[in-house]
N, C-alpha and C positions, 0 to 999 in steps of 0.2 A: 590509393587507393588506399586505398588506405593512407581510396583514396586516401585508406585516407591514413610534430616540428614548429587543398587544402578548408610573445609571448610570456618569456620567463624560462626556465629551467623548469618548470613546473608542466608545461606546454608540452614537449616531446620526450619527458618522461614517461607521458601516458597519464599522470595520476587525473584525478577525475575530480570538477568543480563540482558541487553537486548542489543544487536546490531545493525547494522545501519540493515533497512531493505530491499532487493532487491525483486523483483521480479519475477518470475522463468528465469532461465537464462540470466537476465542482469546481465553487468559486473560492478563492482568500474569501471574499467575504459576500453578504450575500447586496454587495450593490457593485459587485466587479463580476468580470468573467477571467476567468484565471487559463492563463496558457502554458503548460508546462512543454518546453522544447526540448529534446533529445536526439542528440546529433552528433558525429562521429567525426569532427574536422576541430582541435585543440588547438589549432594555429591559431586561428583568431576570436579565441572564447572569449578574452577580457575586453576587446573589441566588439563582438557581439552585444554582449553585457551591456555596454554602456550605450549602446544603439537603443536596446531593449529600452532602456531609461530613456532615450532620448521620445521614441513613440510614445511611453506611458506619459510624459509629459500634455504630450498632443491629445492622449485616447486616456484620460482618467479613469477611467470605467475597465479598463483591460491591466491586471497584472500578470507579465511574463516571468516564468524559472526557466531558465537555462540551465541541460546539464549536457556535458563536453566529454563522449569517453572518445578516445586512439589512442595516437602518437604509440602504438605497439598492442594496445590491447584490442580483444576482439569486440567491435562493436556490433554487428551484427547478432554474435550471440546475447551477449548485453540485452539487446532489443528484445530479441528473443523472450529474454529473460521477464521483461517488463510485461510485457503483452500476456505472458502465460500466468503472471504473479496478479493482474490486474488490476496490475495500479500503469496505469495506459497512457503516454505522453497524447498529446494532442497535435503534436508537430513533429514530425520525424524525419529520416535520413532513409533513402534505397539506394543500391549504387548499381543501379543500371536493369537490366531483363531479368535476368538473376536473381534479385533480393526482390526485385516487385513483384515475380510470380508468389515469392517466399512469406511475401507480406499481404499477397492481394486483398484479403479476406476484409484488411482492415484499411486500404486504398480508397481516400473521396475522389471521385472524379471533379477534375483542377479543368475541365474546359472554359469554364467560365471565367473563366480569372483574367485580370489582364497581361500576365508574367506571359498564360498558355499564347494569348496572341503575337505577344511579343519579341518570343524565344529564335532563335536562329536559324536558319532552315536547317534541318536535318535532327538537331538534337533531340527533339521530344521523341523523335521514331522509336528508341529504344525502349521508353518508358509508357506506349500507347501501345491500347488492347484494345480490340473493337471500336474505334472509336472511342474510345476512353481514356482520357491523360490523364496517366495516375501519379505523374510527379510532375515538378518545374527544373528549370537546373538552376545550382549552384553557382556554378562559372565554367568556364574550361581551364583545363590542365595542360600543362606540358615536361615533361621530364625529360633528359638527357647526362652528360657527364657535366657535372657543373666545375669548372675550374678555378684556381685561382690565378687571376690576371699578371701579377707582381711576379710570382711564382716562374710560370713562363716566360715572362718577359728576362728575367735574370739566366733563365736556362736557353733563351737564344732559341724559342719554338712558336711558330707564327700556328696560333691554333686555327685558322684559315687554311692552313696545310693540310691537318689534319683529315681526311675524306673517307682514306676507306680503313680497313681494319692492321693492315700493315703499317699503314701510316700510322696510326695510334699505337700498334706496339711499340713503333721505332722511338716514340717520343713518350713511352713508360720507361724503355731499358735507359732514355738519355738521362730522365729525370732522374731516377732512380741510381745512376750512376753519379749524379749529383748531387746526393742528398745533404750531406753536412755543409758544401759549400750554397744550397740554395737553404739549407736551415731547417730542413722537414727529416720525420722523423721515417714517412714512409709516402710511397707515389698515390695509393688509397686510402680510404676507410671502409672497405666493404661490410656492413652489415650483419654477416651471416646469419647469425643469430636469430635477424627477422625473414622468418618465411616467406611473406609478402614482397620484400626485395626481388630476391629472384624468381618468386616462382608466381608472383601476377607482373611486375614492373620489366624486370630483364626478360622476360619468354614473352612477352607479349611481344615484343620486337620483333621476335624473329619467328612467332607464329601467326603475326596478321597476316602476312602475305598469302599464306596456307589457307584463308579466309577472306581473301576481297581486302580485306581490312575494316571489315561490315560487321560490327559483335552482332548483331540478328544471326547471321551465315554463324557464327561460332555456338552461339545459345542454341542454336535450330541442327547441330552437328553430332550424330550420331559417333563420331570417331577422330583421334586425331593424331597426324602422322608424323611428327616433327622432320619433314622437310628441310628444315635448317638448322638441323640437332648438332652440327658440326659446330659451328657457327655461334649459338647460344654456349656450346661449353669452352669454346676458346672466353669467350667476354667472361664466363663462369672460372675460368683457369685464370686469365690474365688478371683482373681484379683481385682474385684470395691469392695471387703469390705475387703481389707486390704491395701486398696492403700492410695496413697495423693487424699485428696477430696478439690473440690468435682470431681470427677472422668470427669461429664460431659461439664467442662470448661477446663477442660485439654489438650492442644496440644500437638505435636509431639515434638516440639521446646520445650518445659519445659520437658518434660518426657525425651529425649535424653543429653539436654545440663543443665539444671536447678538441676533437681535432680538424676539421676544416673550420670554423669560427675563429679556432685562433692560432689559424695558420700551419697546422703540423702536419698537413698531406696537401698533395698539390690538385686533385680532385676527388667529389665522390657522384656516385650514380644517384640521384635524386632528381625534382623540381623546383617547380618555382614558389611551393608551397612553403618550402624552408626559408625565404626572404626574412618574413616578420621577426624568426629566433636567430634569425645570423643580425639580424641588424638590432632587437637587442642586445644582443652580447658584443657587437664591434658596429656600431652604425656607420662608419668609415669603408668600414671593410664592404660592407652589405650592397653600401652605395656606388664602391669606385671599382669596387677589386674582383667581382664575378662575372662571368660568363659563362656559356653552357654550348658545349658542345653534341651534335648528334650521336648516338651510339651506331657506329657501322654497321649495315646488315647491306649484303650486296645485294644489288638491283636498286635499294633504298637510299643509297648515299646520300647523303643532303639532308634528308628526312629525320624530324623528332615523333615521337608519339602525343598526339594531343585527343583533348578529348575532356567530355562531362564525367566528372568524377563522382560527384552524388546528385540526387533531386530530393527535392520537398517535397515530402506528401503528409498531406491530414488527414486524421483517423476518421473513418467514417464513423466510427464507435461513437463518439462526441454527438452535446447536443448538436440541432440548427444552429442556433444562438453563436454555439462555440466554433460550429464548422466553420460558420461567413469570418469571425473575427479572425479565425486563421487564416483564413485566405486574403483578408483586408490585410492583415499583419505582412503576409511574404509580400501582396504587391507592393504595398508600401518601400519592404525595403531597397527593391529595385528601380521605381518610377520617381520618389519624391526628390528631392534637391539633397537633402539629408542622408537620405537613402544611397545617394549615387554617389556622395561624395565620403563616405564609410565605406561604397563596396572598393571606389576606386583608390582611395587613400589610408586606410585604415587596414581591409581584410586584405590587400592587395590583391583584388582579383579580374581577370581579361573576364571582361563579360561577356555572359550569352545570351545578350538583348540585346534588339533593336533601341536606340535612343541616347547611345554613348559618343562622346568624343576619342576615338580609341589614343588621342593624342594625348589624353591625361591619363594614359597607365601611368602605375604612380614607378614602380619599379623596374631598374634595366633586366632583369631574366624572363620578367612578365613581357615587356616590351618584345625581348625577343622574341618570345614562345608566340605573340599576336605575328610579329611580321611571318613568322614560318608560318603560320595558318593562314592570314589574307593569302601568300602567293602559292600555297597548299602545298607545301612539302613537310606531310604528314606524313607519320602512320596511326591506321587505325589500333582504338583502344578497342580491343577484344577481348582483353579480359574479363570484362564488366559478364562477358557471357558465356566464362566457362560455369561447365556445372557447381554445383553448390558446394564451397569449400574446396575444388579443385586446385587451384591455385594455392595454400597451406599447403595442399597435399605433397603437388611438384616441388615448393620450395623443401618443404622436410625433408623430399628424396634427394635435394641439391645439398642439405646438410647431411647427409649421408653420406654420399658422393667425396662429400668436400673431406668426412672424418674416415674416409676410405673405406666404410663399409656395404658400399653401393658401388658398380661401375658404371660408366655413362649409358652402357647399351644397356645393361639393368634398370636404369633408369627410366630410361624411354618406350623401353618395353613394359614396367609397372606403371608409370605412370597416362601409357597410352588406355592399360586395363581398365584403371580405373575409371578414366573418362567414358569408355564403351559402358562399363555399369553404374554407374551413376544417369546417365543417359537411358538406362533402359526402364 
């Protein structure tokens, strides 16, 4: 979700591609309609890009900017940012209940469109008010422990074994006890560093259940009881003391491109969004050498988290003129031949429309994360509907926690507070 590494080196850096910037519905010029996009997924920006190029070809009349903030930084505030300074993209990013109550004001309603007909059953739920769909989605997500193939295979560990949370200890202390002979520096790369890690990506695990696994039931929840607080700090303990230290200098950018890309930990906690930057930097690797493992949470065994990570919405702020061509623009990217074969081969994304061959995901973690969702052993993403910034919040108290100035029941009990007031 950060949503939203769903490149270059340049890509899960975070740093930001940036375009010329317009105004809401001014043109480049005055025989174009000018579309400036702002979106919060870096994985596939130079991909996007050339997409963009590939429409303007078709639609002479339409020039698209593209600007790409994550990979670590805060995009939502960004947005924020844009909207209050009023200089206003015309195509934007929500990532779920949450950010579209956050953004309503400036929410077109996308019923008309054909993405809205199109879309999966269930997904638009999150992103519908009254009768109102104020986004489309992106794609689906899936996250888990992503492994390295070669890695296990040398250390004699059928990650098929793997099921419940013992089991995965057992096969960290084996690694780990292996490390010079299997060649890694360490069994993780945990993140600390990014808030988001654990505290929307790792709690989510093990606080859907606390929730149906329905982010509505979480967004719509006056309070929240960590249920499975045991549970979250074991994966919170096991992870920061067998990883590369110090865990809480660690970004996104080394843990994705530094050390699993090129081999020096034998997994990390991420998705399938990381594909694109693992396979530029080792296309071999990308290709033969990952898999993705469930993260254990009991009751859930078998289970990944999947789920819509962002949606499309157009500024109502925008002329007519500008509103329809955004909406021409998103169908486009999902319905056309062009369109489909960038979402599937290019952005590498499991799509969440009707009209796909799910036989051409382009990628094996993508591939997997589809087959766990056709025979539904998910968990819901619920985070999409914690309160606003809540998720930063808990992670910041997990680096606390992690730098010992927090203890887990401190935890849990501040960070339950803060959900109850935020909520009120």
């Amino acid at each position: 979700m950060k949503m939203k590494a769903m490149v270059s080196s340049l890509v899960v850096s975070g740093a930001i591609l940036a375009g010329c910037s317009f105004s809401s519905g001014e043109s480049a010029s005055e025989d174009k309609i000018s579309i400036e996009i702002f979106q919060g997924k870096v994985e596939f920006n130079d991909q996007f890009n050339e997409l963009a190029k590939e429409y303007e070809k078709e639609n002479p009349d339409v020039d698209i900017k593209i600007t790409s903030v994550g990979g670590g930084s805060d995009y939502a505030g960004s947005l924020k940012t844009k909207f209050s300074s009023g200089d206003e993209p015309e195509i934007f990013s929500v990532a779920g209940p949450t950010e579209a109550e956050q953004f309503g004001d400036y929410l077109t309603d996308m019923s008309d469109t054909e993405l809205a007909d199109l879309a999966l059953e269930g997904t638009l739920e999150p992103v519908t008010d009254d009768g109102k769909v104020q986004g489309v989605p992106f794609n689906q997500e899936g996250y888990g422990l992503i492994y390295n193939k070669e890695v296990f295979e040398k250390a004699g560990i059928d990650p098929n074994s793997i099921v419940t949370y013992e089991d995965l200890e057992k096969a960290v202390k084996e690694l780990d006890s292996k490390k010079e002979e299997l060649g890694i520096d360490a069994v993780f790369a945990f993140p600390a560093k990014e808030a988001w890690v654990p505290g929307s990506h790792l709690a989510n695990a093990f606080l859907a259940p606390e929730f149906d696994h329905k982010v509505l039931e979480a967004y719509n929840a006056e309070s929240v009881g960590f249920d499975k607080g045991e549970e979250f700090k074991a994966m919170v303990d096991l992870q920061n003391e067998y990883s590369i230290q110090p865990t809480l200098s660690l970004d996104y950018s080394q843990q994705v491109e530094e050390y699993f890309s090129l081999g020096q930990v034998a997994m990390i906690q991420q998705g399938n969004w990381i594909y694109p930057s693992v396979k530029q930097m080792d296309e071999e690797f990308a290709a033969e050498n990952m898999g993705i493992l469930p993260i254990p949470v009991e009751g859930q065994e078998g289970k990944i988290p999947v789920g819509v990570p962002n949606y499309w919405a157009v500024n109502s702020n925008s002329d007519e003129e500008v509103i329809q061509a955004s909406k021409d623009f998103l169908d486009w990217i999902y319905t056309s031949d062009t369109g489909k074969d960038y979402v599937l081969n290019e952005f590498n994304f499991i799509p969440a429309y009707e009209g796909y061959d799910s036989s051409n995901i382009a990628d094996p973690l993508s591939k997997k994360i589809y087959e766990y969702a056709s025979e539904g052993d998910t968990i819901g993403w619920i985070f999409l509907g914690y309160p606003t910034a809540w998720g930063d919040y808990l992670g910041a108290n997990v680096q606390k926690y992690i730098s010992g100035d927090m203890t887990w029941e401190e935890l849990e009990e501040d960070s339950s507070n803060r959900w109850e007031s935020l909520r009120k």
